[in-house]
N, C-alpha and C positions, 0 to 999 in steps of 0.2 A: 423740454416739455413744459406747458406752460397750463395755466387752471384758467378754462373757460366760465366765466360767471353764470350761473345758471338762469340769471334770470332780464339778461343785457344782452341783446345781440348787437351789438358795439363790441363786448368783450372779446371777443376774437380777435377782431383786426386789432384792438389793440393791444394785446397778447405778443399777437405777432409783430409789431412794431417794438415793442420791448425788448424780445427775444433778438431781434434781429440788432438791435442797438446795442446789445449783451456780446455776440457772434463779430459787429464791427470792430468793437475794443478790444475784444481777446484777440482778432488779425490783427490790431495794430502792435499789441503788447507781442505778438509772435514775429512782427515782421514779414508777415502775409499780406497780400492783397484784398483777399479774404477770403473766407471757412466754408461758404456756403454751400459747395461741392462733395465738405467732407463732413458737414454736420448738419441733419435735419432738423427740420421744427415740427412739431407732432403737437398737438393742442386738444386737449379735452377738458372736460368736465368734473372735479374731483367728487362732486355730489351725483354724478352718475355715475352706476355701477357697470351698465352697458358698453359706456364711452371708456370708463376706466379697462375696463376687460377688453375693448378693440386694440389699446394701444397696449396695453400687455402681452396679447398675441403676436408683437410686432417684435420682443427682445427676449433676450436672453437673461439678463440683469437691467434691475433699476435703482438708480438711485435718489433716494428722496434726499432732497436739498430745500423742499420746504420749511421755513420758519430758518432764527437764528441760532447761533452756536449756545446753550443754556448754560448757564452759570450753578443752576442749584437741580432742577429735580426732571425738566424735560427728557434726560437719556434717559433718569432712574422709571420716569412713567412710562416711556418706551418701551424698553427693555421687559419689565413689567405686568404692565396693560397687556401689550402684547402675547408675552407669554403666557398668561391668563386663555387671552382668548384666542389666539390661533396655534399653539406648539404642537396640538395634535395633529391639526389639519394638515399643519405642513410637513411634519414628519409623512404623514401617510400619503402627501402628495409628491414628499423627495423635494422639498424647497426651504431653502435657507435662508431666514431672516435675521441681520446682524445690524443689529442697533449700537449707538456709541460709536461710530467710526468717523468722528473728528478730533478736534482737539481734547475734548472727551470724548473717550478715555482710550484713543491708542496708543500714545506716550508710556501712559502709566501702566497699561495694563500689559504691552509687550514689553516696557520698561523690567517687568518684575519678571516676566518668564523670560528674559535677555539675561538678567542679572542672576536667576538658576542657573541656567545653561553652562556662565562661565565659571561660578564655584565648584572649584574640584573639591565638592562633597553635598551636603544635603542641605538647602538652604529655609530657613524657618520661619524667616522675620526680614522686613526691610521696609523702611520709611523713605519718600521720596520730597524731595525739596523744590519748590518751581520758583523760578525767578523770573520775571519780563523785564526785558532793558527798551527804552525809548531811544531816538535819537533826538535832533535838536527840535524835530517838528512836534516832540511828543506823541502822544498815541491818546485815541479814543475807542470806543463802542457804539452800535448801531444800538437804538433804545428798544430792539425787538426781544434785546438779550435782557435787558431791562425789565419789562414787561415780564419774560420768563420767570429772574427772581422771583419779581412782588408775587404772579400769583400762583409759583411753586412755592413758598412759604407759607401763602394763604391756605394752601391746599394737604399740608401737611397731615391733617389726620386721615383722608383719603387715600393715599398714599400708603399707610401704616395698616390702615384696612386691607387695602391691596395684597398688600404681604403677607398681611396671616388667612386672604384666600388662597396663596399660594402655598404656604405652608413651607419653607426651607426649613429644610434641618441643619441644624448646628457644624458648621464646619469645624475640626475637631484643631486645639492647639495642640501641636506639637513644639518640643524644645522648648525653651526658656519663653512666659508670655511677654509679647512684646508690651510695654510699659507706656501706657497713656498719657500725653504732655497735657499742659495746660490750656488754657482757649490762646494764649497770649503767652512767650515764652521767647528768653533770649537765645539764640543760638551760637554757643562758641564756634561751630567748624565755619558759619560766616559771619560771626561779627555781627548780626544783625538781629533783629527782632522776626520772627516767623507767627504765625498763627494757624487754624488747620483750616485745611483746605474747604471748603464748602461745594464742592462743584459733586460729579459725581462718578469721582474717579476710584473711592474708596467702595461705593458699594457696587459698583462694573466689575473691579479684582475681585473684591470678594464670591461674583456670580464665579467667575473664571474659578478662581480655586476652589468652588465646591464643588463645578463641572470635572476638573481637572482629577480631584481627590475621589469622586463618587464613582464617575465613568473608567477610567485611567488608571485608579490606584495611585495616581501620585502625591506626594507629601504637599500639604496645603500648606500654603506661605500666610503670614498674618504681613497686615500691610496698614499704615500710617501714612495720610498722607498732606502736606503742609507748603505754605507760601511764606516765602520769603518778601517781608513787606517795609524792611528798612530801619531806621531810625526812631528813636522814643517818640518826635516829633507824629512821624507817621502812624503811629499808633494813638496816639490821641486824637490826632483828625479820624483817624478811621471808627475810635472807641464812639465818639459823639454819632459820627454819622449813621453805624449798626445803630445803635440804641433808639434814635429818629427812625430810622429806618425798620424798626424790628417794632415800635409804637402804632407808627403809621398802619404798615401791612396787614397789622389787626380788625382795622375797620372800614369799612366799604366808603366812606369816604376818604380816607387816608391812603387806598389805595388808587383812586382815582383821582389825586393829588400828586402820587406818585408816578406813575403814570402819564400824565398831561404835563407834570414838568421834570422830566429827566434830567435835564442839564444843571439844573437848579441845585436837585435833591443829590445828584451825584460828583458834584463841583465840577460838574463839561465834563467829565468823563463819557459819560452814556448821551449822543445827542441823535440827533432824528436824519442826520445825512448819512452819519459813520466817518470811519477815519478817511484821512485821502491817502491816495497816492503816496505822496512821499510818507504818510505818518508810516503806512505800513513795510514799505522800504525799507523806514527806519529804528524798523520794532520786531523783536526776535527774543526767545526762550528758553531756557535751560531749566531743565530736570532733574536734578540729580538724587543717585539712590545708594544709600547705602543698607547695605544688608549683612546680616551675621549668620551664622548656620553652624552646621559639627564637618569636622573633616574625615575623609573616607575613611572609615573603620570604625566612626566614634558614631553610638549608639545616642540618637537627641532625647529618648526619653530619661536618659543619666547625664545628669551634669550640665555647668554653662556650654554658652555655646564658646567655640574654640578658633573659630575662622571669621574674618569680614573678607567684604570686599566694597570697592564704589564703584560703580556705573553712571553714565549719562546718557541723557537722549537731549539734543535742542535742534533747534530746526528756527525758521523765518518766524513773520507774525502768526499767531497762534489762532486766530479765529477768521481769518482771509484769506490766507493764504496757507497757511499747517493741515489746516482743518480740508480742505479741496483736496491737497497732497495726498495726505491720509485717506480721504475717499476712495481718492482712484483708485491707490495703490492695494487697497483692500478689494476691492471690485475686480484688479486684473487677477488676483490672487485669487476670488474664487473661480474664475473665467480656466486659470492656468494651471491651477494648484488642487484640480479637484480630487484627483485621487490622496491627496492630504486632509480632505476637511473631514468632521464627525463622518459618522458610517450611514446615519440617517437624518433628514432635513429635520429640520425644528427652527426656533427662536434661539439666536445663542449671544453671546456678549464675544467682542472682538478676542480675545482670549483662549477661550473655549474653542472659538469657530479655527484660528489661524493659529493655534500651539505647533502645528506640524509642518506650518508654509513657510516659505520662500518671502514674507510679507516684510521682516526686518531687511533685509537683506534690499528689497527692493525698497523700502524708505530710505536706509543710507543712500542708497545712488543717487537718490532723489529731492536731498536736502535735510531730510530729519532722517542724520545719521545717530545714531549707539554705539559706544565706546565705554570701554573700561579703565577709568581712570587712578584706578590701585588696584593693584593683583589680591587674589587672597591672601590674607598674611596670618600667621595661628597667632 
């Protein structure tokens, strides 16, 4: 489905030329002739409510694929906004809206209720670790995800306003509190320098565990979640360019510097075509979670905790490929899993929505498989 311009009647055909040159590549990438048989083009108006609501009448599920994979606060304003302002409506209409279902945050957020599952006991705390490997073409970003950054950090006190209209209650610690690292911090279990994560993986979990604890009754996991970024080198590139980067954002012209020169500001990282082909081939993910808890019969409001465990999740490139994967897979899941989802529709975080599906299961088949890579040990 493609956004007819409201104010261009050109937009259309050319919509549909786009679309259609989106439909050719995916046949050739399948080894089809082509798709057109088995995939429509539907075209409306995003600023019409009319248009939008004709082509809603037409599915069952939608999935919005507008804009890029965010880096900093797009899931969190989703998520959010959203819940704000339509949870009731959807509840009372039985419709389910599940925001965060890319690379943010289904990794991490079924990461952490994968790595309960497999603790034989009660799991209380667990930090997760992301690494991206390149291959020899390297890896870039589309500068859409760019743009998100600058102006979710612009946007920050909005955001925080957001929140206390929603008013969450305090997710309660249980067990030992997990223990806050530094902005910048060495990692012995790799050898490398890590830093925390900025995306918006840690406030997605945390919506999930307070769904998970309020509705369900079950034990809220407290969750850390951090990137593995390499070498002291790498950290000093990175210390300069935050610091620029965190200067700039502040002012309406610094961000419309940042902005207009992406490649510049982010050393070709972020550029205005996106990766190719082979970068994405050659660029893939790991997650990894380690998490501590009590073992069955040990009471967590007494004492350390007594058990870990490590889990993974990796999967292909993470914002091209992971991020599609994870849509689908979530989408056949509500389509298939319905007698598993909450009891009534609302706004939920991928967490919340799919605690009870078939979703991990159907990621492993699918490339971003989960695996436990040390058993519990006391």
């Amino acid at each position: 489905m493609a956004r007819e311009h409201p104010a261009a009647t050109k937009a259309a055909p050319q919509s549909r030329e786009k679309l259609q040159a989106v439909l050719e590549r995916a046949a050739e990438r399948l080894g089809k002739a082509a798709l057109g048989a088995e995939v429509g083009v539907l075209l409306c108006d995003v600023g019409d409510a009319a248009s939008l609501a004709a082509v809603a009448r037409q599915t069952r599920l939608v999935l919005n694929c507008v804009g890029p994979v965010a880096l900093l606060d797009e899931a969190r304003w989703f998520l959010e906004g959203m819940y704000l302002k339509y949870n009731e409506k959807a509840a009372e209409k039985g419709v389910y809206v599940i925001g965060s279902c890319g690379f943010d945050s289904i990794p991490a957020d079924m990461g952490v209720l994968y790595t309960r599952d497999k603790l034989k006991g009660t799991l209380t705390a667990v930090e997760s670790f992301l690494k991206v490997k390149s291959g020899p073409e390297g890896s870039c970003a589309h500068d859409g995800t760019w743009k998100s950054a600058v102006y979710g950090l612009a946007d920050q006190d909005n955001l925080r306003k957001l929140r206390k209209k929603i008013g969450y209650a305090p997710v309660p610690v249980v067990g030992a509190k997990l223990k806050s690292r530094g902005l910048v911090f060495y990692n012995q279990e790799f050898k490398e320098y890590s830093i925390r994560f900025m995306g918006s993986d840690g406030s997605v979990v945390k919506r999930s565990q307070c769904y998970l604890h309020t509705e369900l009754q079950e034990t809220p996991v407290q969750y850390g979640a951090y990137v593995n970024i390499g070498g002291l080198g790498s950290v000093i590139k990175l210390m300069f360019a935050g610091i620029l980067f965190l200067l700039l954002v502040k002012f309406s012209f610094g961000r419309k510097l940042l902005t207009k020169y992406p490649e510049f500001f982010s050393a070709g990282f972020f550029t205005k075509k996106g990766p190719t082909q082979k970068q994405m081939d050659g660029t893939s993910f790991t997650m990894t979670f380690f998490g501590e808890g009590y073992s069955e019969g040990q009471d967590p409001q007494y004492g350390k905790p007594n058990v870990k465990i490590c889990t993974e999740v990796k999967g292909p490139e993470p914002g091209y490929v992971a991020t599609p994967i994870a849509m689908v897979q979530a989408a056949v899941s509500l389509l298939e899993d319905a007698a598993c989802l909450p009891k009534r529709g609302g706004v939920y975080s991928p967490g919340a929505a799919f605690s009870k599906t078939k979703l991990i299961d159907r990621l492993s088949k699918r490339g971003v498989e989960f695996s436990v890579i040390s058993k519990p040990e006391l």
